[in-house]
SEFITI-828555 format. One record per residue (C-alpha): y, x, z; residue number from 1. Coordinates in nm, 3 decimals, padded with zeros to 5 digits. Layout:
BEGIN
+---------+---------+---------+-----+
:       y :       x :       z :  nr :
+---------+---------+---------+-----+
:       Y :       X :       Z : NUM :
...
+---------+---------+---------+-----+
% end
This chain:
BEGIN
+---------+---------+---------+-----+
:       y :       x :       z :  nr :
+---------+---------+---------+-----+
:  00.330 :  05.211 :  01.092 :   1 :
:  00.089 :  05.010 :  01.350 :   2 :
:  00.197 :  04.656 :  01.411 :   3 :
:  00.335 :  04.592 :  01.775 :   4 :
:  00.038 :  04.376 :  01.961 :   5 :
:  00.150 :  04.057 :  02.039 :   6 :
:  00.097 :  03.863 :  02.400 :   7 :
: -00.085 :  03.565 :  02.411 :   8 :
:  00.210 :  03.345 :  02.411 :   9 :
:  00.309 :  03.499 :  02.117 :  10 :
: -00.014 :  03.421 :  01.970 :  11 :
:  00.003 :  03.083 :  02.014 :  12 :
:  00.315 :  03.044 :  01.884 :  13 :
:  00.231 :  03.220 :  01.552 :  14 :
: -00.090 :  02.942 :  01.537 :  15 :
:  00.130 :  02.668 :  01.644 :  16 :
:  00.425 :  02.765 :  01.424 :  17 :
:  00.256 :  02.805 :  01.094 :  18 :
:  00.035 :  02.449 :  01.170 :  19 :
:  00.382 :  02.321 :  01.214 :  20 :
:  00.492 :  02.416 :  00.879 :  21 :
:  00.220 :  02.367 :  00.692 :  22 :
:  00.107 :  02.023 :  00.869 :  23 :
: -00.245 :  02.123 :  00.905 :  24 :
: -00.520 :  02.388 :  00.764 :  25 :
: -00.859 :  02.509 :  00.786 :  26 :
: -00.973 :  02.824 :  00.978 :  27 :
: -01.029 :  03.117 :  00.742 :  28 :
: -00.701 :  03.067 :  00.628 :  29 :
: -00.518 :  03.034 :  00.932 :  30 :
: -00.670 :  03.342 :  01.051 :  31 :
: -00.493 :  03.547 :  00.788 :  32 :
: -00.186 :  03.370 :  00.821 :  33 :
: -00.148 :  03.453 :  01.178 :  34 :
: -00.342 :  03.779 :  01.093 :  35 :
: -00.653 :  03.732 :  01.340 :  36 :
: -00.998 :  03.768 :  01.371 :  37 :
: -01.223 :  03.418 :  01.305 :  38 :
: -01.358 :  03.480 :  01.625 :  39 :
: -01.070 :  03.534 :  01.824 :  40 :
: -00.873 :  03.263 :  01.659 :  41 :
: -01.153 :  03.038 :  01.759 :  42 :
: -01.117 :  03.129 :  02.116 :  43 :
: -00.787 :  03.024 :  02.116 :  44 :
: -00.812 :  02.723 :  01.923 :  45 :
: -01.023 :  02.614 :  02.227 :  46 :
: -00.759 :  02.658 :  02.447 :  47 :
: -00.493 :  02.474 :  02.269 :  48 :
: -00.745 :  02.177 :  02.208 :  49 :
: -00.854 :  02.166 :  02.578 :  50 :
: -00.467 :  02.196 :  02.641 :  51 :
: -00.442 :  01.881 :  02.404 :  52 :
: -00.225 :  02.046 :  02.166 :  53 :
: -00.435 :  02.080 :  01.836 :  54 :
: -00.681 :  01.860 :  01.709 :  55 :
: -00.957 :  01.938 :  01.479 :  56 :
: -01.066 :  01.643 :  01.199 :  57 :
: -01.356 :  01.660 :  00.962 :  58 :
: -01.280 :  01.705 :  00.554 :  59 :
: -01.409 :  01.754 :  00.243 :  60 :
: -01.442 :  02.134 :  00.240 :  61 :
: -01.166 :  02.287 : -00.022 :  62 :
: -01.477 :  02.477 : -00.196 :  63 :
: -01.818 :  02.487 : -00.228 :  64 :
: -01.970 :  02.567 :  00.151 :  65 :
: -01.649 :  02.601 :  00.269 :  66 :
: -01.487 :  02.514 :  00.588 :  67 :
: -01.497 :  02.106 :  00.679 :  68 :
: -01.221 :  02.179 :  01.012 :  69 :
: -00.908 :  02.094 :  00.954 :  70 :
: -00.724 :  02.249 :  01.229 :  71 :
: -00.366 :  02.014 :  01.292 :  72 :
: -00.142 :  01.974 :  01.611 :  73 :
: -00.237 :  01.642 :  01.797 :  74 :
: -00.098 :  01.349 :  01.754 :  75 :
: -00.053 :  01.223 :  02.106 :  76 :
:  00.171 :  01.552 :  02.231 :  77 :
:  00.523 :  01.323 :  02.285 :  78 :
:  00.827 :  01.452 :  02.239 :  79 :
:  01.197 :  01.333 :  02.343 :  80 :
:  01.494 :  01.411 :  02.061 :  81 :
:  01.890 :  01.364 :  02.146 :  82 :
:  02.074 :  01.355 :  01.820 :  83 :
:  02.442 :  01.331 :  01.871 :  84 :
:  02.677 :  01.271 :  01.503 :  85 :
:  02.977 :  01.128 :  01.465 :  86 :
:  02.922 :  00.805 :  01.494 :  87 :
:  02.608 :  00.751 :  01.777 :  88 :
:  02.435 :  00.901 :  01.952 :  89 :
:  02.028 :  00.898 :  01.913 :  90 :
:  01.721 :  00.912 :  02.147 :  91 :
:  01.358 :  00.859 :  02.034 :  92 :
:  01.041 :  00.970 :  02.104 :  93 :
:  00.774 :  01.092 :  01.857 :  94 :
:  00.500 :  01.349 :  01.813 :  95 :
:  00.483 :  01.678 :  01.675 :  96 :
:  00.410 :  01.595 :  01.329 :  97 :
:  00.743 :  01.374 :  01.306 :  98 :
:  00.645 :  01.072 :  01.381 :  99 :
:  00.856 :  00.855 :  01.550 : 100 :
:  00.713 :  00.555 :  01.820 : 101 :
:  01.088 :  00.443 :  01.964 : 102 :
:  01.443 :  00.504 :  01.862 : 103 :
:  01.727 :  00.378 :  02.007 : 104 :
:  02.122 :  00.423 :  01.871 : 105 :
:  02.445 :  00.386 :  02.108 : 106 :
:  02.735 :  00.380 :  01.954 : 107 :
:  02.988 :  00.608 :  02.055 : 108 :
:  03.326 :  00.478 :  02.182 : 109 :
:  03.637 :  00.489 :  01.997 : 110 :
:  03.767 :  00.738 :  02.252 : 111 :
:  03.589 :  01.007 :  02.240 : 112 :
:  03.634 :  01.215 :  02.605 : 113 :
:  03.402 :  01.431 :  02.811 : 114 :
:  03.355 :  01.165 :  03.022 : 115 :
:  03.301 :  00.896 :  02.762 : 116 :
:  03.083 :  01.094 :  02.566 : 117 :
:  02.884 :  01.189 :  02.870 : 118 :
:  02.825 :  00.789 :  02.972 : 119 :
:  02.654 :  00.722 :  02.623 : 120 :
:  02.450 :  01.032 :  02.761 : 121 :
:  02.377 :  00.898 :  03.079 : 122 :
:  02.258 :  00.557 :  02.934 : 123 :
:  02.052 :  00.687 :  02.669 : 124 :
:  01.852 :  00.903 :  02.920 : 125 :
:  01.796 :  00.524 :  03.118 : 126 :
:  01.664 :  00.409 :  02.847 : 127 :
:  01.447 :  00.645 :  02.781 : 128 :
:  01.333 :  00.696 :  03.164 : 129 :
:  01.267 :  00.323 :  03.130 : 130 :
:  01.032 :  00.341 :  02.858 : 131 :
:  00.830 :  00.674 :  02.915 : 132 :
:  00.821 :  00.505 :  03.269 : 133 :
:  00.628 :  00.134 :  03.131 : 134 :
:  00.417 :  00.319 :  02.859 : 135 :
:  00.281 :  00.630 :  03.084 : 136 :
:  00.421 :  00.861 :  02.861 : 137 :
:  00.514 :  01.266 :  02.980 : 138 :
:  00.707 :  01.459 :  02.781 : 139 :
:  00.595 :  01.762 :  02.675 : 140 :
:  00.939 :  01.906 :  02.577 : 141 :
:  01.312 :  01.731 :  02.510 : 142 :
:  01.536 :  01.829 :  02.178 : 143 :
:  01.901 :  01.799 :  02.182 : 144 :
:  02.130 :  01.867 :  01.884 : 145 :
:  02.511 :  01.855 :  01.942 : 146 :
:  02.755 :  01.890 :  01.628 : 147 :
:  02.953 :  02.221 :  01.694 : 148 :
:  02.775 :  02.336 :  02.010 : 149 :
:  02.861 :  02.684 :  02.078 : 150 :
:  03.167 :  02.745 :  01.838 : 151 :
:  03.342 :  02.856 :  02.149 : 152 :
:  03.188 :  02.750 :  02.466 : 153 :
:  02.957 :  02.542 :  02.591 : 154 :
:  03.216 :  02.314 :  02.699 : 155 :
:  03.470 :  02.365 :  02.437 : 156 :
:  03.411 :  02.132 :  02.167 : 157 :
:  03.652 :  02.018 :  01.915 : 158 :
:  03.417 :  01.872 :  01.704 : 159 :
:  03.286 :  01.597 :  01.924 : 160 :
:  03.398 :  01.628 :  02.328 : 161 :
:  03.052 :  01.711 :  02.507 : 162 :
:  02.991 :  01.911 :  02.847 : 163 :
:  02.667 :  02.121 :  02.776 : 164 :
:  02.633 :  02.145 :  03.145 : 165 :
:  02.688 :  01.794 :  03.238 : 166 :
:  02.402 :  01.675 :  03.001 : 167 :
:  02.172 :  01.918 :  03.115 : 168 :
:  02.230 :  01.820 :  03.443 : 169 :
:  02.189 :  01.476 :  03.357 : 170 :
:  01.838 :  01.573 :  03.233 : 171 :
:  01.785 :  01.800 :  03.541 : 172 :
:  01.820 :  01.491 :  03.736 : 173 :
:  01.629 :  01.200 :  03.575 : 174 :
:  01.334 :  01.466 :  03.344 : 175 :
:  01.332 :  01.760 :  03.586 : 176 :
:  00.924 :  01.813 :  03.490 : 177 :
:  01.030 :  01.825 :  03.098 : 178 :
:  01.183 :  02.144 :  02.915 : 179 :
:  01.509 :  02.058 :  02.795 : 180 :
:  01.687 :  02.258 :  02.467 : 181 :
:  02.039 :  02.188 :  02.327 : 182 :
:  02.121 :  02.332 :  02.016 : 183 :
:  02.389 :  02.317 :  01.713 : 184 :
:  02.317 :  02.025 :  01.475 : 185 :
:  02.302 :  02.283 :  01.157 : 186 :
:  02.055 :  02.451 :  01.371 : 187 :
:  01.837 :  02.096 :  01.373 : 188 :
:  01.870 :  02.016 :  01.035 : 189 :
:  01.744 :  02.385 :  00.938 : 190 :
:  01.455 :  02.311 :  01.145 : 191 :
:  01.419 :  01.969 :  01.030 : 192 :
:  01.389 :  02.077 :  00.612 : 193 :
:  01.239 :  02.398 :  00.718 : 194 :
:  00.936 :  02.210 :  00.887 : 195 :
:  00.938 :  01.852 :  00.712 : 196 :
:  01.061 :  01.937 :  00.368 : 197 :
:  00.723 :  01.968 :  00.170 : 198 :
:  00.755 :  02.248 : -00.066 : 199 :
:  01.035 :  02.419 :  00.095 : 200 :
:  01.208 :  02.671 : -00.166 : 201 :
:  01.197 :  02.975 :  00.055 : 202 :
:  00.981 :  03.207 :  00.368 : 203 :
:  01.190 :  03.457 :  00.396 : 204 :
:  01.547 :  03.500 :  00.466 : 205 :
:  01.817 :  03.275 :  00.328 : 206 :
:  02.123 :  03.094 :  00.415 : 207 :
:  02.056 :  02.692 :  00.497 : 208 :
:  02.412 :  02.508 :  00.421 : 209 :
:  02.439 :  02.150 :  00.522 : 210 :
:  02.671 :  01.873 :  00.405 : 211 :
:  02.711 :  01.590 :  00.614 : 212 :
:  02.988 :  01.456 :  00.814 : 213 :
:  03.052 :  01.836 :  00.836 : 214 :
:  02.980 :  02.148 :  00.687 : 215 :
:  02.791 :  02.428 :  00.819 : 216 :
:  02.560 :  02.735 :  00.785 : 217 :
:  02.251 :  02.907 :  00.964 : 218 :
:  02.075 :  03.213 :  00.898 : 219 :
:  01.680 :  03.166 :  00.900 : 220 :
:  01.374 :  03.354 :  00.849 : 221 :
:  01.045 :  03.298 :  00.877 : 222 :
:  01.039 :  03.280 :  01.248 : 223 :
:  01.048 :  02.940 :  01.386 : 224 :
:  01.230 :  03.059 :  01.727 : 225 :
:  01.540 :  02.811 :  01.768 : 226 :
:  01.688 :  03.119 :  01.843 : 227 :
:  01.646 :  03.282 :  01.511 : 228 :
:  01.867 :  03.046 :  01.374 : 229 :
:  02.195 :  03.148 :  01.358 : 230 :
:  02.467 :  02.902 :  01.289 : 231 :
:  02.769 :  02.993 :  01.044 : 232 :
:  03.114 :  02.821 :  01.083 : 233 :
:  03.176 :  02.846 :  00.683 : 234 :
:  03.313 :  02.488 :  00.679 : 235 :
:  03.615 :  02.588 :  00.866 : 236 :
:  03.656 :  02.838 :  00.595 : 237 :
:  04.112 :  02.782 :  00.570 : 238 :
:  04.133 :  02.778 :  00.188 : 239 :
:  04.536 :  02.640 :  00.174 : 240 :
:  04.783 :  02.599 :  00.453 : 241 :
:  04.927 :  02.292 :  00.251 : 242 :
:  04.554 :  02.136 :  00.199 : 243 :
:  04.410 :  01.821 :  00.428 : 244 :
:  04.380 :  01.811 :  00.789 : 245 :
:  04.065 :  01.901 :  00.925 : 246 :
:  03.877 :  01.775 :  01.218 : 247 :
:  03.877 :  02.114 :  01.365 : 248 :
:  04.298 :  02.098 :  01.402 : 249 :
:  04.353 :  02.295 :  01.105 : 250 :
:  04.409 :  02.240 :  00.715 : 251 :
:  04.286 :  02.341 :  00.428 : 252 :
:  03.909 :  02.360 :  00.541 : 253 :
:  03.626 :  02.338 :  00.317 : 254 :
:  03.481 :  02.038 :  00.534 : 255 :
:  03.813 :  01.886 :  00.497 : 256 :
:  03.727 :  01.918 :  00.119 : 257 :
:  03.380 :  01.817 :  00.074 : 258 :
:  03.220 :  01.644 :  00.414 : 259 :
:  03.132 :  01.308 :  00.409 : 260 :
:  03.505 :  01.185 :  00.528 : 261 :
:  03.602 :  01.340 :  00.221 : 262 :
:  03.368 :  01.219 : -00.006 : 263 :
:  03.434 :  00.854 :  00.076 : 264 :
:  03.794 :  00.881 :  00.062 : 265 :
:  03.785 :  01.037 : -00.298 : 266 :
:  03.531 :  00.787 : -00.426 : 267 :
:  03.779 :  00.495 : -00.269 : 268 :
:  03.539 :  00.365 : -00.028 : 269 :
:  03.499 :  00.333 :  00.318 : 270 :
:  03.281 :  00.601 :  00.512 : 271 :
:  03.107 :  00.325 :  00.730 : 272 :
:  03.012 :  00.163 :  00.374 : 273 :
:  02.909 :  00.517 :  00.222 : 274 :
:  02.697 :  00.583 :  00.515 : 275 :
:  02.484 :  00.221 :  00.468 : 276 :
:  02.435 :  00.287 :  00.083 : 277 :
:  02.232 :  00.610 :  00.214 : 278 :
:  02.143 :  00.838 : -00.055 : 279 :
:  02.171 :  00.546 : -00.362 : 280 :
:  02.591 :  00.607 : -00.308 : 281 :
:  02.541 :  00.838 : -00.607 : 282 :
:  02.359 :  00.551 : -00.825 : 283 :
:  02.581 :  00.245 : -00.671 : 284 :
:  02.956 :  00.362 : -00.673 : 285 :
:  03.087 :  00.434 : -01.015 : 286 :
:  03.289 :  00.775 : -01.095 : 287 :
:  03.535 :  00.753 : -01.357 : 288 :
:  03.620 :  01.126 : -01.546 : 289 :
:  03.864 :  01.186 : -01.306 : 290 :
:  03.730 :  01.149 : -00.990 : 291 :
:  03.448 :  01.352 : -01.132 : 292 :
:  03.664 :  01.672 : -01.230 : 293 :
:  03.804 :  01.675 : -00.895 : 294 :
:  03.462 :  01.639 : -00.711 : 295 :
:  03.368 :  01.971 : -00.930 : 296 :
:  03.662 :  02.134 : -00.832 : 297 :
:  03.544 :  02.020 : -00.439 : 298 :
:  03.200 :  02.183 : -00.472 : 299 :
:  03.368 :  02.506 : -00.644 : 300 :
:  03.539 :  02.505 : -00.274 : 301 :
:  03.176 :  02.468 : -00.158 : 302 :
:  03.064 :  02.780 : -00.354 : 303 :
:  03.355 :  02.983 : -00.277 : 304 :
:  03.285 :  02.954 :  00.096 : 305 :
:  02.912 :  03.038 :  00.060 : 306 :
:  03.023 :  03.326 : -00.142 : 307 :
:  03.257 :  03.462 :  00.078 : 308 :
:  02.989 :  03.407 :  00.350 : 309 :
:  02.723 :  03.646 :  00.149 : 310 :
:  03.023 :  03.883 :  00.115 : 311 :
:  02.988 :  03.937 :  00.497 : 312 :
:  02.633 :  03.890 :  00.515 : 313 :
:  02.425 :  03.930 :  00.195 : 314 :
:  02.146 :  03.734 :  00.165 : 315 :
:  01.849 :  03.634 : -00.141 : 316 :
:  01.858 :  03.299 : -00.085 : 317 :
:  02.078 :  02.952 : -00.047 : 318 :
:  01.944 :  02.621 :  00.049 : 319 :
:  02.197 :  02.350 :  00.050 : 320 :
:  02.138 :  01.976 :  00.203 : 321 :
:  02.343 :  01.674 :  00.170 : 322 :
:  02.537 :  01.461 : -00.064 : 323 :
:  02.509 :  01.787 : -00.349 : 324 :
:  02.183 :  01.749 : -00.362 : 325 :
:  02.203 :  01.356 : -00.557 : 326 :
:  02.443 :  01.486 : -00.807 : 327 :
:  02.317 :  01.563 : -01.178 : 328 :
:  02.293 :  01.965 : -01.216 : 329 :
:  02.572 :  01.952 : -01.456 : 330 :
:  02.811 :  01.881 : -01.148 : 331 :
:  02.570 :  02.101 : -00.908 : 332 :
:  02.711 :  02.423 : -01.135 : 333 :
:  03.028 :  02.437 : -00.987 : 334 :
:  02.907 :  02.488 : -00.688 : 335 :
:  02.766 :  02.827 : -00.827 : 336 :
:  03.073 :  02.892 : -01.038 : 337 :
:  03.246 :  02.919 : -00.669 : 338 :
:  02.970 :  03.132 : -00.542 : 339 :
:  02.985 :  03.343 : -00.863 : 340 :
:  03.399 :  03.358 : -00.788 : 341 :
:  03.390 :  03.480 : -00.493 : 342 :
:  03.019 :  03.701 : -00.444 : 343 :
:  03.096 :  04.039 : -00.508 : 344 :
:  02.862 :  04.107 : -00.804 : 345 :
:  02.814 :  03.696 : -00.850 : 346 :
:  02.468 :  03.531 : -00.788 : 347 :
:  02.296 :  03.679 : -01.058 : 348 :
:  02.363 :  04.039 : -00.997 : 349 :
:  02.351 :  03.980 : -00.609 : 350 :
:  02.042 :  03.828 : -00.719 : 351 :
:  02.113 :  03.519 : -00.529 : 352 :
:  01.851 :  03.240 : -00.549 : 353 :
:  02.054 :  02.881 : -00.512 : 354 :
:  01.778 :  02.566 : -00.432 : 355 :
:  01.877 :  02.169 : -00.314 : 356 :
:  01.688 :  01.992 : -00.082 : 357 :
:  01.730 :  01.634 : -00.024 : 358 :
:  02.014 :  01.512 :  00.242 : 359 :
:  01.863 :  01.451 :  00.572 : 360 :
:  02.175 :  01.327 :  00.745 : 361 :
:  02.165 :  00.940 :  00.860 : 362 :
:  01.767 :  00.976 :  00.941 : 363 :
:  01.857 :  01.069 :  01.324 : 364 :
:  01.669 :  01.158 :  01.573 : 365 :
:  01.453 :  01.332 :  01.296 : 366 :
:  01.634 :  01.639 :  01.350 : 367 :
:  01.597 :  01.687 :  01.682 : 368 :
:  01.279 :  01.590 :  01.706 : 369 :
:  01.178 :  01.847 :  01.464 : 370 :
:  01.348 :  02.137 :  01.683 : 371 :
:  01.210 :  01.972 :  01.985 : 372 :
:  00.836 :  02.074 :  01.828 : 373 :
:  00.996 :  02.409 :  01.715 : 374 :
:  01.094 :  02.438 :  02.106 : 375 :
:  00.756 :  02.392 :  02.220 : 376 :
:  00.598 :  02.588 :  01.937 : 377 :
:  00.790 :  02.881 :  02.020 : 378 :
:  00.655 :  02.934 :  02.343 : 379 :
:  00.324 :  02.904 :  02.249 : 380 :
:  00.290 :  02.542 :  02.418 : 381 :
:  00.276 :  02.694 :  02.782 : 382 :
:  00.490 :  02.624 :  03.055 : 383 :
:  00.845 :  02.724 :  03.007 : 384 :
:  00.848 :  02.882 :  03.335 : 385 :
:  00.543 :  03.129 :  03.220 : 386 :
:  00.638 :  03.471 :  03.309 : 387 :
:  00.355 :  03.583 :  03.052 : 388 :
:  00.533 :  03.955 :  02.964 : 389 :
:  00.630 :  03.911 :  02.562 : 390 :
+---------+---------+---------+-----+
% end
């Protein structure tokens, strides 16, 4: 069967994507990645360098007479990220390769309201306006990841009280020239690993589970479309009327089990003092025998929810990011004993690959930033008003 032809947006984005992902690479190979001609890749690599998008450097040629180009996206292409958690709420600036040149974090207040949310909102975008506005800077494209955006609505959030159409409207008024994209924070933090995480365990389709101050799941692929992302409530998974309150209003959730929250009130510490330790918690808070069992038995919650979530969907893969991911494989395997529990089949006859990645909650606006590059990206780096046909 004949391969659909692609429009030139689509083009682009496949360049753009897989540079991306794989931070930079030489011609000949690019071409087969994106499955083009040399010639007609070069064509467009003139483009997106006259565009100011891609840069080419000189280096050593990986072989004997071979290519000395290394194609890469350019540096000076800035980028706005929004990263909302439970505590602030992020904005920085930084370029399509991830690095960051300003960050700034508000704190949120200790009522959290639509309104109050949406002031920390409205003085984060000053700040920003104020220093695109001294430096020169435009902005080629604006990332904003919201815990627990689109469970319901737009507007109905439990998780954290945010009005998707008053901050876009916020963003309407003081960045109307810059493309603005909200998405769900598991949605990010796929993004984030999928892009940033060097040696990534998978390309095709798996399940990406992350572990932070909550729990959630998105389905990926190898497309880098925010939209190809799907997120996956599983941490609101009810395993026990009679088990903890959850953020959500309900009990008995697997977030209530194993989030952050959680973690720090098993380990007898406060979550404010977990959070500063970063990932050297696992090295700097002792776990008596005890505490340790009942940590397993948490994970085998973990597993039991990302089980029952390949029961409804089955997929080859399982990435998992957070706090799971510092613990000693010996308390890692309950998580697949739960997975194995509740699978139909279990992992190995579902043939269900299980991989850890490191934790990339706490290094906000990374996130965002990293879906704010998938954003642009994804449409190829033209004008999100192109009415190119796809």
């Amino acid at each position: 069967m004949s391969e659909q032809p692609r429009s030139r947006r689509q083009t682009r984005a496949a360049i753009l994507g897989h540079l991306l992902k794989s931070g930079g690479t030489f011609r000949p190979p690019l071409a087969r990645a994106v499955r083009l001609s040399e010639a007609s890749l070069s064509r467009i690599l003139f483009d997106l360098k006259t565009e100011g998008l891609i840069e080419a450097v000189r280096r050593p040629a990986p072989y004997f007479g071979g290519p000395t180009g290394l194609v890469s996206l350019d540096k000076s292409v800035a980028l706005a990220a929004f990263e909302l958690t439970a505590q602030r709420l992020s904005v920085g600036v930084g370029s399509l390769s991830g690095e960051l040149s300003y960050v700034e974090r508000l704190p949120l207040p200790k009522a959290l309201t639509v309104e109050s949310v949406g002031g920390v909102f409205r003085d984060a975008l000053h700040l920003l306006r104020n220093w695109t506005r001294r430096r020169g800077v435009d902005l080629a494209q604006i990332g904003v990841s919201v815990p627990g955006l689109g469970r319901a609505s737009e507007l109905h959030n439990p998780i954290i009280p945010c009005d998707a159409a008053l901050v876009r409207a916020m963003f309407g008024e003081m960045f109307a020239d810059a493309p603005v994209e909200l998405t769900n924070s598991v949605v990010a933090h796929a993004m984030f690993h999928r892009c940033r995480t060097e040696d990534y365990p998978f390309t095709g389709a798996h399940l990406f589970v992350f572990v932070g101050h909550g729990v959630a799941g998105a389905w990926a692929d190898d497309a880098i479309e925010a939209n190809a992302l799907l997120p996956v409530e599983l941490g609101h998974m009810v395993f026990g009327e009679g088990g903890p309150r959850c953020r959500c209003g309900h009990h008995g959730c697997v977030e209530a089990y194993t989030s952050l929250p959680a973690l720090a009130e098993l380990l007898g510490v406060g979550e404010t003092d977990l959070l500063q330790l970063g990932d050297d918690w696992v090295n700097a808070i002792p776990i008596p025998s005890r505490v340790r069992q009942e940590l397993r038995r948490r994970l085998f919650r973990l597993g039991l929810a990302i089980g029952n979530t390949l029961n409804v969907k089955p997929s080859p893969g399982v990435v998992i990011s957070g706090w799971p991911s510092l613990l000693a494989e010996d308390d890692r395997k309950a998580v697949v004993e739960g997975i194995d529990a509740s699978l139909l089949g279990g992992s190995k006859l579902a043939e269900v690959s299980l991989a850890f990645v490191p934790p990339s909650n706490g290094n906000d606006p990374n996130a965002a930033l990293a879906f704010a590059a998938c954003c642009l990206a994804c449409r190829g780096g033209m004008p999100a008003a192109s009415t190119e046909a796809a």
